[in-house]
Each structure stands twice: as C-alpha cells, then as structure tokens.
ZAMARGU-4260 file (C-alpha; in steps of 0.2 Angstrom, whole numbers, plus 5000, padded with zeros to 4 digits):
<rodrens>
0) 5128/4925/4376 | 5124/4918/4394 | 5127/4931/4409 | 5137/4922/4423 | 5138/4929/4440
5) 5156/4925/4448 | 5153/4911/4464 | 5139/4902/4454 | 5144/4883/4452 | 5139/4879/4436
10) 5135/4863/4431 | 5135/4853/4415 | 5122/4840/4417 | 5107/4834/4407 | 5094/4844/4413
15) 5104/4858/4420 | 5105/4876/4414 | 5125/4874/4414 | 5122/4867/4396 | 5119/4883/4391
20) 5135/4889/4392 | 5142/4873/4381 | 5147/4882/4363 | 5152/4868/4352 | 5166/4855/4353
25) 5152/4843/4366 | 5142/4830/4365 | 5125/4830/4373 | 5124/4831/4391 | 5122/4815/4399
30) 5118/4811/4418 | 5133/4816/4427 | 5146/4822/4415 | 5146/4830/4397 | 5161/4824/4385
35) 5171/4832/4373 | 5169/4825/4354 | 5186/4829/4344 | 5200/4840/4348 | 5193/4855/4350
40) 5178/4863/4364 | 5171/4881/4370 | 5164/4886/4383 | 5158/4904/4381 | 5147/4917/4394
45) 5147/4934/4400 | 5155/4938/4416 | 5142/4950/4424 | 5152/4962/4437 | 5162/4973/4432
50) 5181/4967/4435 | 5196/4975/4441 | 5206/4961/4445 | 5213/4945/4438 | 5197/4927/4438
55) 5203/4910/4446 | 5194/4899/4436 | 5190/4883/4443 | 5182/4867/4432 | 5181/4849/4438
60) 5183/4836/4423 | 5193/4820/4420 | 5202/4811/4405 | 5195/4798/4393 | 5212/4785/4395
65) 5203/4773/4384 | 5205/4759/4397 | 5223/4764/4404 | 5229/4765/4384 | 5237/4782/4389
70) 5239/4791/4405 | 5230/4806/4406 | 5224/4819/4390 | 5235/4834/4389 | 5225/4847/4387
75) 5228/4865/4383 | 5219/4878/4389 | 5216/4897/4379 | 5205/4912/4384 | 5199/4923/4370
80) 5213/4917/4360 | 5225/4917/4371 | 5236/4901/4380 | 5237/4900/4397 | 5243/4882/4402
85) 5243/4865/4399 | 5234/4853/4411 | 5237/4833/4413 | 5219/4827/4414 | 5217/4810/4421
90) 5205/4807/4436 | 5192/4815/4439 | 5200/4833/4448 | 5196/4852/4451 | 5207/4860/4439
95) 5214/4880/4442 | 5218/4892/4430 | 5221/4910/4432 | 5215/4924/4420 | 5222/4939/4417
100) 5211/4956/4418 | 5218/4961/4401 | 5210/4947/4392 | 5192/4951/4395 | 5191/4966/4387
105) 5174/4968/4384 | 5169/4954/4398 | 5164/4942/4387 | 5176/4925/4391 | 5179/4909/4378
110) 5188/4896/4387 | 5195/4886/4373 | 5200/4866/4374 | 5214/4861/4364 | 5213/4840/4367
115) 5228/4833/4360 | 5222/4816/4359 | 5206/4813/4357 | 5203/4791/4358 | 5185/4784/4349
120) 5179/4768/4360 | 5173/4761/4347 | 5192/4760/4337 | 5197/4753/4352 | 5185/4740/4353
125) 5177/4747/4372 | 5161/4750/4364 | 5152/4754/4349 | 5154/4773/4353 | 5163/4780/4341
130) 5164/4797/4348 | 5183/4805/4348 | 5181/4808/4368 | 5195/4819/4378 | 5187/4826/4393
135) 5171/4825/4402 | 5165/4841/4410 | 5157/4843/4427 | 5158/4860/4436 | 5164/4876/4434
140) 5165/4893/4445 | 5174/4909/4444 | 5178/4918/4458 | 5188/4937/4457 | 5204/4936/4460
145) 5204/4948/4475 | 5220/4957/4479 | 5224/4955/4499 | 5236/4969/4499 | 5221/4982/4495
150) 5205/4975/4500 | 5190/4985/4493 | 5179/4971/4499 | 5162/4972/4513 | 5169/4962/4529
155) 5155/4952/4534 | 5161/4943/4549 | 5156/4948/4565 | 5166/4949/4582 | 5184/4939/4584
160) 5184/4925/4570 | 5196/4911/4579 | 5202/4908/4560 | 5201/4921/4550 | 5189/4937/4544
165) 5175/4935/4530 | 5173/4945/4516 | 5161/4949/4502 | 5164/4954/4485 | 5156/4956/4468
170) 5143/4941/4474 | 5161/4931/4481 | 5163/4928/4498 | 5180/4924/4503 | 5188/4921/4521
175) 5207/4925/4524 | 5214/4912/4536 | 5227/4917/4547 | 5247/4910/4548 | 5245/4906/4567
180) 5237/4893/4568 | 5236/4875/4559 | 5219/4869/4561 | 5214/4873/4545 | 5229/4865/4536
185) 5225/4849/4548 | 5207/4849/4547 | 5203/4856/4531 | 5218/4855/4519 | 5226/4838/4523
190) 5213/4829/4527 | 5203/4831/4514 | 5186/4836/4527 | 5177/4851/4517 | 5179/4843/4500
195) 5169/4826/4512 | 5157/4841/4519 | 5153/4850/4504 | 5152/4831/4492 | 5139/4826/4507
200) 5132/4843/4503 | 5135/4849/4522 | 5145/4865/4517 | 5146/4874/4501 | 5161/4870/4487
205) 5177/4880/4496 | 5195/4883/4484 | 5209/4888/4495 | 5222/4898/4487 | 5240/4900/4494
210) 5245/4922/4496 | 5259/4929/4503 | 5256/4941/4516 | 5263/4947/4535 | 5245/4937/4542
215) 5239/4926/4530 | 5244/4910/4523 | 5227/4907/4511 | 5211/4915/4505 | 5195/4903/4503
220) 5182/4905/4491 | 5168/4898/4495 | 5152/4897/4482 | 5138/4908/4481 | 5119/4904/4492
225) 5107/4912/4495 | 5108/4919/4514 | 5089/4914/4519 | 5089/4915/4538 | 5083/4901/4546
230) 5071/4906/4553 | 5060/4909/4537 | 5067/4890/4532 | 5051/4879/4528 | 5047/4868/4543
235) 5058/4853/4535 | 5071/4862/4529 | 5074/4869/4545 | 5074/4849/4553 | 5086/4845/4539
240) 5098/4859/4543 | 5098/4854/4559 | 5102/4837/4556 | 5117/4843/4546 | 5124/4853/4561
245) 5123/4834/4570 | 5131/4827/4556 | 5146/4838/4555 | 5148/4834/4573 | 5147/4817/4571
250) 5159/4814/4559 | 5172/4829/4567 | 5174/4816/4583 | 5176/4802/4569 | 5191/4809/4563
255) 5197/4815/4580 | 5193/4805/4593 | 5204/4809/4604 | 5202/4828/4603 | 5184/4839/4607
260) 5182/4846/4588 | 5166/4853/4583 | 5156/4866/4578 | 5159/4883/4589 | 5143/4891/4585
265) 5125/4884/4584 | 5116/4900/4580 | 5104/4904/4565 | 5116/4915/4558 | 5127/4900/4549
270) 5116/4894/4535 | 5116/4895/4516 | 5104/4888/4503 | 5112/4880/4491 | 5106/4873/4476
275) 5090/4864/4473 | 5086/4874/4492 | 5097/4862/4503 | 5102/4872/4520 | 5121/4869/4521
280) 5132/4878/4536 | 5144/4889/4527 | 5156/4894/4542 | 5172/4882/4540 | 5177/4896/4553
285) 5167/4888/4566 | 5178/4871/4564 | 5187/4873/4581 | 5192/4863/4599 | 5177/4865/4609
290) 5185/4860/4624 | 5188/4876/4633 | 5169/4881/4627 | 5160/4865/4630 | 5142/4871/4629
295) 5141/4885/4619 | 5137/4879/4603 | 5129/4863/4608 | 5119/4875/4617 | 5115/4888/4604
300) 5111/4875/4594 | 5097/4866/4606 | 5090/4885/4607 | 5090/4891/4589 | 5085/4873/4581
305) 5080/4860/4592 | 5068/4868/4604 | 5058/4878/4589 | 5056/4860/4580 | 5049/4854/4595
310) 5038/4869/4596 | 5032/4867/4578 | 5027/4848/4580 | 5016/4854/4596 | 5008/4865/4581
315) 5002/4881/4593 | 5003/4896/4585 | 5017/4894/4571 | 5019/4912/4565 | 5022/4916/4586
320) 5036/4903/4586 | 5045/4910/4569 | 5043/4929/4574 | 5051/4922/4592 | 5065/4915/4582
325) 5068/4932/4574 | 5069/4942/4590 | 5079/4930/4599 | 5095/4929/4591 | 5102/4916/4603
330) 5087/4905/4603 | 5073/4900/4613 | 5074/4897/4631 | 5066/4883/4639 | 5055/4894/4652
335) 5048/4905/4634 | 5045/4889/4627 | 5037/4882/4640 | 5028/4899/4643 | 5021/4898/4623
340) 5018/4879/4620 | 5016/4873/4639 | 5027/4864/4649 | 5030/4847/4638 | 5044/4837/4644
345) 5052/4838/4627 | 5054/4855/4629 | 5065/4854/4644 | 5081/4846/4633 | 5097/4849/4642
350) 5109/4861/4634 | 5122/4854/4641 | 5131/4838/4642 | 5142/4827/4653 | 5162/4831/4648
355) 5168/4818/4635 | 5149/4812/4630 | 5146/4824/4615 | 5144/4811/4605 | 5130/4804/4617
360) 5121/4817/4618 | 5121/4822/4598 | 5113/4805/4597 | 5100/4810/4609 | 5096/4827/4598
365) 5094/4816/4582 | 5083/4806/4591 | 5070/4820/4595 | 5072/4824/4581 | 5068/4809/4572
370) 5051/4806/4581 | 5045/4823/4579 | 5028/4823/4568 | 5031/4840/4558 | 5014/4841/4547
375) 5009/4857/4547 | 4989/4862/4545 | 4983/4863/4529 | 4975/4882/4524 | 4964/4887/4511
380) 4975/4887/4497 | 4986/4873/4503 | 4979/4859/4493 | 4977/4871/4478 | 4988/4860/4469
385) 4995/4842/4471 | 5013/4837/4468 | 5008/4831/4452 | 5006/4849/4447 | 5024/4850/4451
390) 5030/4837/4442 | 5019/4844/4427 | 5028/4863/4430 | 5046/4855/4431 | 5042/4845/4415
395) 5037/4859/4405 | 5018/4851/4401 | 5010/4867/4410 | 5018/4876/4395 | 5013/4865/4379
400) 4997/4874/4369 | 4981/4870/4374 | 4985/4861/4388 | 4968/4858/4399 | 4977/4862/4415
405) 4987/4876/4410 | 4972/4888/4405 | 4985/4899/4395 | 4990/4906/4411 | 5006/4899/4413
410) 5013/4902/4396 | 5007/4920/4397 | 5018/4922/4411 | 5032/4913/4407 | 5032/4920/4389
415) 5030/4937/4395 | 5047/4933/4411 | 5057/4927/4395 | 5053/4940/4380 | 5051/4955/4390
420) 5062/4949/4405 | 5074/4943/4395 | 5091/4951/4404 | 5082/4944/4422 | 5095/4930/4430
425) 5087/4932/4448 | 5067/4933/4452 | 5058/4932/4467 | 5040/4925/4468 | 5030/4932/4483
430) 5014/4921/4487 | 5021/4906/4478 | 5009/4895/4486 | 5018/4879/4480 | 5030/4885/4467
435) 5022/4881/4452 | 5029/4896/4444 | 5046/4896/4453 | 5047/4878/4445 | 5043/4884/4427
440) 5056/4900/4428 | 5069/4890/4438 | 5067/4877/4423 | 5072/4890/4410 | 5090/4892/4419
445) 5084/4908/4431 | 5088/4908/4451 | 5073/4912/4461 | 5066/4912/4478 | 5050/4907/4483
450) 5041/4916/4496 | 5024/4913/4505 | 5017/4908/4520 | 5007/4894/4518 | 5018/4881/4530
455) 5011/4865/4521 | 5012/4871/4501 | 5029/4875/4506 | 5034/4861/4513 | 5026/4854/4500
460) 5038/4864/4488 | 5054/4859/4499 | 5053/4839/4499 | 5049/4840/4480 | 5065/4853/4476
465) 5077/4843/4486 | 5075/4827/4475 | 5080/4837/4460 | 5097/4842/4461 | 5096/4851/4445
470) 5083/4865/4452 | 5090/4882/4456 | 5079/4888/4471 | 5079/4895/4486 | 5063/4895/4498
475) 5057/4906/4512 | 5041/4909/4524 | 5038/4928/4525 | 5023/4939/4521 | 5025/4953/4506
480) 5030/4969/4516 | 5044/4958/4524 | 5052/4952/4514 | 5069/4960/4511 | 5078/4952/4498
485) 5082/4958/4480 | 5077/4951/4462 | 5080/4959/4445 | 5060/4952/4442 | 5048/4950/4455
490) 5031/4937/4452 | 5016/4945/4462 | 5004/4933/4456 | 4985/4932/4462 | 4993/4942/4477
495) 4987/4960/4477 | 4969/4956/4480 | 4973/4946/4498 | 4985/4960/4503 | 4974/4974/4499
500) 4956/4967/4505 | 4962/4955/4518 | 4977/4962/4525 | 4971/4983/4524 | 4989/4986/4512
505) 4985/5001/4500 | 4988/5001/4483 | 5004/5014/4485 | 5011/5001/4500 | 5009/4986/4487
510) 5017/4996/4470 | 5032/5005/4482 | 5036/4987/4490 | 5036/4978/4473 | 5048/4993/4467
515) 5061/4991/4484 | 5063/4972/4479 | 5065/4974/4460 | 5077/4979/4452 | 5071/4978/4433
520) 5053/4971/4432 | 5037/4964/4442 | 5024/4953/4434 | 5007/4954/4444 | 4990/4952/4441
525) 4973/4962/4448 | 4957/4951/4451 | 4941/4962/4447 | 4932/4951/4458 | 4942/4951/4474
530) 4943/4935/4482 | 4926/4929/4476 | 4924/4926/4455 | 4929/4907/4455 | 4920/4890/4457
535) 4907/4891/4471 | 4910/4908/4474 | 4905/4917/4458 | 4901/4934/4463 | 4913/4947/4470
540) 4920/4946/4489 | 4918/4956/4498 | 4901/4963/4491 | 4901/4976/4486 | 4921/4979/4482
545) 4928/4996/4491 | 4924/5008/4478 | 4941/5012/4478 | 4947/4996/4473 | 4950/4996/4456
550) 4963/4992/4439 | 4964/5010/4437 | 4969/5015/4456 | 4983/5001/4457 | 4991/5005/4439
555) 4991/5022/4444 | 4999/5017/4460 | 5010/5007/4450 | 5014/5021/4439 | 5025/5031/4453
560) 5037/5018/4454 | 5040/5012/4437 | 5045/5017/4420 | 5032/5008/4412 | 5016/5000/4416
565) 5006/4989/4403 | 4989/4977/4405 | 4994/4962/4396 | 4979/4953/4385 | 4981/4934/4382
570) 4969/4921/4379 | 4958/4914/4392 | 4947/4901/4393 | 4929/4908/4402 | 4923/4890/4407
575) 4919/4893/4426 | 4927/4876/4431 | 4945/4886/4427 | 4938/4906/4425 | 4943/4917/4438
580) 4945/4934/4431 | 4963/4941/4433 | 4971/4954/4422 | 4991/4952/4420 | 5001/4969/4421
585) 5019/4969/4417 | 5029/4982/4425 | 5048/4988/4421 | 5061/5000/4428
</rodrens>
C-alpha cells in the first residue's frame, strides 16, 4: 500500500504518481482529471505519522450532470467501512471531510465512494463514451487535525506575526489567525485572493478551518514544500521568485487601489518550493497595509533579490555573491555590492519609492529584471549531457535493456533505489549535475532534491522541471558538507572521487556526512581511476593515486556509520567510448 505523508497535495493526473494511490472503481487517468466508472470508487494509502488526533481530509472533484440532466451527484463518503457524510457534487470544488482518530486503527485509510447515480454519455447520446461517470478526481491532502487547546506542535514563526503565529507539525505547517483583526477574512477568505495566488502558483494550496477559542477565529493549513533557502535557488529560480514577489504586489493594489496592501517582508526567509521546483512565497502573514512601513519590504526585497540578480548577470565570482547572501540575512547593500562587482549604475536601485508610486516603481524592478542576461559559465561537466538526456530520463528510455546511451548504469541504480530502497519516499542527490537520476527516481513517484554546484547544469535542470508540472523536485546549489537537509536515501554518484582528490575530504568525512543526511540508505559509487579512466584521459588522475585511496579504505570508512555495506556487480559495457570504471556500493542503516 502507498505511504502518504500528511500536507502532500496529491494529484490524480496521467503521468502523476497520485495514480498510485487509485484502488479500483476509476478509469484511467486522463490530462486533468480521473473519473469514476460505476457506483462504486477507493482510494487507499498509508498514513506515515503516527496520529493522535482526528485527519481533515480535503479532495477537489466535480459531478458528471450529463449536460444539466441532473444537478449535482450525491455522493457518500465511507472510511474503512464507516459513513461519514454525503456530499452534493456538482462543480468542480474542494470538498472537506473529517476523520475520526478511532477509524484508522492500524493507519491504513480506504476512502470509499458511494455514487448514487452514475450517467453513461453514451445513453445519453453526448458522446459515444459509455462509461457510467459520477465524479472526476483531481487533488487530495490530509492534514492532522491539530487540537488548538493543547498545542504540541514546533512554532516556527519568528518575532511579532501582525496575523497570527506559525506552526509545524507531523510535516503540517498551520498558522492560527487572530480574532482582532479582519484582514484575513477581507483579503483572504472573501475575496477569494489565496485560492487566485495559489491557482497562479504564487502561494502554496491554504484550507482555512473555523475553531472556537478566547484568540483565534481560524487555523490555516497550508501544504507541504520543501524550505530551500533562496539563496541556494538556481540562478533562474531565484529571478522567477522574485518575479512572484512583483506579482503579488501587483495584483494586491489591483484589488485595493485605494488602500497600500502589499507584501510586509522581502527577505530570503519567505520561500517554498513547490511542486515540479516552482519558488512560491508561503507567508499569507505577510499580506498587510504597508503604509505606516513604506520601505521595508520593498526594501528587503531590492536587497535580498534584486541586487544579487544583478550581481549574477555581471557574472564575478558567483560562489562570493551566494555565500554573501547567506551572511547577510537582510540583503545586499549597495556600497558591498558595488564593493564586489564594481560600481555599475544598476547596482545603485533605489530602495525606496515616492509615497503613492509602488506600483511605478514595482514596474521598474520587473524591468531590471527583464533585461538582465543570467547565463552562467559553463564548467567541465556542464555540457555532460544535453536536455535531450532529460527528456530521455523523464521518459523512462534510459531504463529500457540495452539501451546504447544507458550503459546499464541507470537501471542498475534505479533497480537497486526500488528493490532495496523500497520503503524510501524522500532522496536526495548530491552532485546531480543535471538531474538525470533525480528525473528517473522522481518519475517512479519519490520526492527528491537535487543538489550540486554546477550554476549552468542546474539551470539547465530548473527550465526543464518547471515545464512539467507532474515532476516532484526540489533543486538547490550547495556543495557536499553543506548540505543540511534530510533523505530516507541519498544518491552520491561519481562524487566521492572529486571530493576526496580535488576537494582534500577524507574518507571518514565523506561516509560520516552521507550517514547525517540519511536516514535509511546511500547509493554511491568509487572510481578506481580517480578522475582520469575515461575518453582522452585513459589512465588514472592524479598519477600515481594516493596510496591511500582505495575501495577498501572507503567501505571501511563507510562501515562505522552503517549497518550494512555491499559492492554491487552489474553489467558493464568496456567500450572506451562509454567505460569509466566505477564500482556501485549500496549502503543501509
């Protein structure tokens, strides 16, 4: 049975992993929705925390009316047996649904759909499909069903929210919102702006439930990305979030063009990735009347965003202006940057504005934006593969037998992530170059972040993800020892080597830090050769190898930080167009 992490938005599209989850009762997955065929439908999964409260179950589906014959499909709804409700489906909606604790005994969950009246198109002569249709499926999430009277959740927020605290729990994170004040109920709940935001992909997916308490009128659940911090985004993914901070703005004074709303804060500390890796703000918190703080988050925002692009397209030491970004929580100012990159007139953007001319002066930022040329240098490995590799990995053709490209070496990996791996959800791949392998896991329904620090590959990476709305992953710059996020299975592929000779990292150093980001299993290789043993290089680099580089030495090093440690044998093609000697070892807690 599929494992499902509460806050995930599943989604039950052709193509992506939320099909999994489809027991019987459907028809195949088509573009944009998945129907019911007859008058029953399951869904089925595994709920991975381990629960204490009550679920709020939230799916969005509409009604098959058969051309206005009847008004919406009645619908009831079971949970392991049990009914819960009846909903009235018609349009397409988010529908709610509250599970009791008791009924997920062993946290397993079959959500069962009763369709009353299930209508064939083809009896009444729509078309010649002569499915019996009742509901078509789109998303679902589940979030826990937190009790505000005896919070044991992780507050996240820092210093005074202006709506309401943040919270964190069992992957969830939730914000209670205050009775004082109105501006959500005017900004978010009646007019309808964070279901715009989040269909515009601006913001994540929000739920807002109603609760009874002294301070509190709602709690909003919001669903689950992957916090990346900016400054790690890939060159363009950092331009494209900053575009959605412009845009946000933008259509806030549309709305209210007689009030100052806007975003509060510009700082790094606001963005999510979400889905197939698009940087999304997450803080509806910071939704506020700027008035009384006219430059601060117009500010922050030309510091933290701005200013760093225009640093990158002047192209002067990159890792300098990203390890800046990390030290300076509040941004870049303009005498560092001038300082760094020279004193370019770009550099010198006002971070302040003439009263009443926000909208002017957002449309100035867009236009810097706009006309900056962000093209990284190529390195070494950047041109390792072309996009067409990426379209071949997403495909699955990297995978089929005896593929030329493949070399065996892909399916090796990918079998050995899915057999032995086979309770992994999360991975992370460190030196991803372009993502090939994030591509081939991610395709297999697993969430992954891929890590290097190649600037071009991963741009590379980015513009190809964010035109496939049904690949789960998350990208990041960052070298191997800092990166600080978690996966149940780590990829260290054709890595070890480049750390060890080029980078002076010892064995002990490599194996401890694979151990601190996994929590289950690693797949890594060692390359007997160093860096030399491939086409026009064919004997070892450096040469001689340090004597103390060898198999032996890192599976030993290896060995103090994991159960279990095995040299995995597969089929290689020695032709030295392809051949580079590497030898896969598969490691688990």
């Amino acid at each position: 049975m599929n494992r499902y992490h509460l806050g995930d938005k599943i989604c039950f599209f052709s193509g992506y992993p939320g099909a999994k989850f489809l027991s019987h009762g459907w028809s195949t997955p088509e573009q944009h929705h998945c129907w019911s065929d007859g008058s029953q439908a399951e869904i089925s999964f595994q709920i991975v925390s381990l629960l204490h409260n009550d679920l709020l179950l939230y799916i969005c589906c509409q009604g098959f009316l058969a051309g206005g014959l009847i008004d919406h499909q009645d619908v009831d709804l079971y949970v392991n047996e049990q009914f819960l409700t009846t909903w009235k489906v018609s349009s397409l909606k988010w529908f709610d649904l509250t599970i009791p604790r008791n009924l997920i005994g062993s946290d397993c969950i079959i959500i069962k759909f009763i369709i009353n009246q299930p209508l064939s198109p083809f009896e009444h002569n729509l078309s010649l499909d002569k499915r019996k249709l009742g509901i078509s499926l789109n998303y679902m999430v589940l979030f826990d069903n937190v009790d505000i009277n005896h919070l044991d959740a992780k507050k996240i927020s820092m210093g005074k929210d202006p709506i309401g605290y943040v919270y964190k729990s069992k992957n969830c994170y939730f914000r209670l919102i205050r009775k004082d004040l109105n501006i959500v109920k005017d900004l978010v709940l009646n007019t309808g702006l964070v279901n715009l935001f989040s269909k515009e992909k601006m913001i994540p997916s929000h739920f807002f439930k109603s609760v009874k308490h002294d301070q509190y009128q709602h709690i909003a659940f919001s669903t689950t990305g992957i916090p990346v911090y900016p400054p790690n985004y890939p060159i363009l993914m950092l331009r494209d979030a900053a575009y959605t901070f412009i845009s946000i703005n933008e259509i806030l004074l549309d709305y209210f063009p007689e009030d100052e709303f806007g975003l509060l804060d510009g700082h790094y500390g606001n963005f999510v990735q979400m889905d197939n890796a698009i940087p999304m703000w997450c803080d509806i918190g910071s939704i506020s009347n700027v008035k009384s703080h006219i430059e601060f988050g117009y500010g922050q925002f030309v510091r933290c965003y701005v200013r760093p692009l225009i640093m990158f397209s002047i192209e002067r030491n990159i890792p300098q202006i990203r390890n800046l970004m990390h030290k300076s929580l509040d941004g870049i100012s303009m005498e560092t940057a001038i300082q760094i990159s020279g004193d370019i007139e770009q550099l010198r953007v006002s971070e302040t504005y003439p009263q009443h001319e926000r909208r002017q002066a957002l449309a100035s930022l867009r236009l810097i934006l706009d006309q900056l040329g962000l093209n990284p240098q190529k390195e070494r490995w950047s041109d390792y593969r072309n996009e067409e590799a990426l379209m071949l990995a997403y495909n699955g053709k990297l995978l089929q037998e005896n593929y030329d490209f493949s070399d065996s070496r892909f399916k090796a990996v990918i079998d050995l992530a899915l057999k032995f791996a086979a309770g992994a959800y999360s991975f992370i791949d460190i030196g991803c170059n372009d993502g090939v392998f994030s591509l081939l896991l991610a395709r297999e329904g697993l969430k992954g972040l891929a890590i290097d620090l190649d600037e071009y590959a991963l741009n590379k990476l980015y513009l190809f993800v964010r035109k496939h709305d049904e690949i789960s992953l998350k990208i990041a710059c960052n070298s191997f020892m800092s990166v600080a996020e978690q996966a149940e299975l780590v990829l260290a592929l054709a890595l070890t080597h480049h750390l060890y000779l080029s980078q002076n990292i010892s064995f002990d150093q490599i194996a401890e830090k694979l151990s601190k980001i996994s929590t289950k299993f690693v797949i890594t290789e060692f390359m007997p050769d160093g860096q030399g043993g491939i086409l026009g290089h064919p004997q070892p680099h450096p040469n001689p190898l340090p004597e103390e580089y060898c198999l032996s030495n890192f599976t030993v090093a290896l060995e103090k930080y994991f159960n279990n440690v095995e040299i995995i044998d597969y089929l290689r093609k020695t032709d030295p167009k392809y051949f580079s000697r590497r030898i896969l070892i598969f490691c688990q807690k």
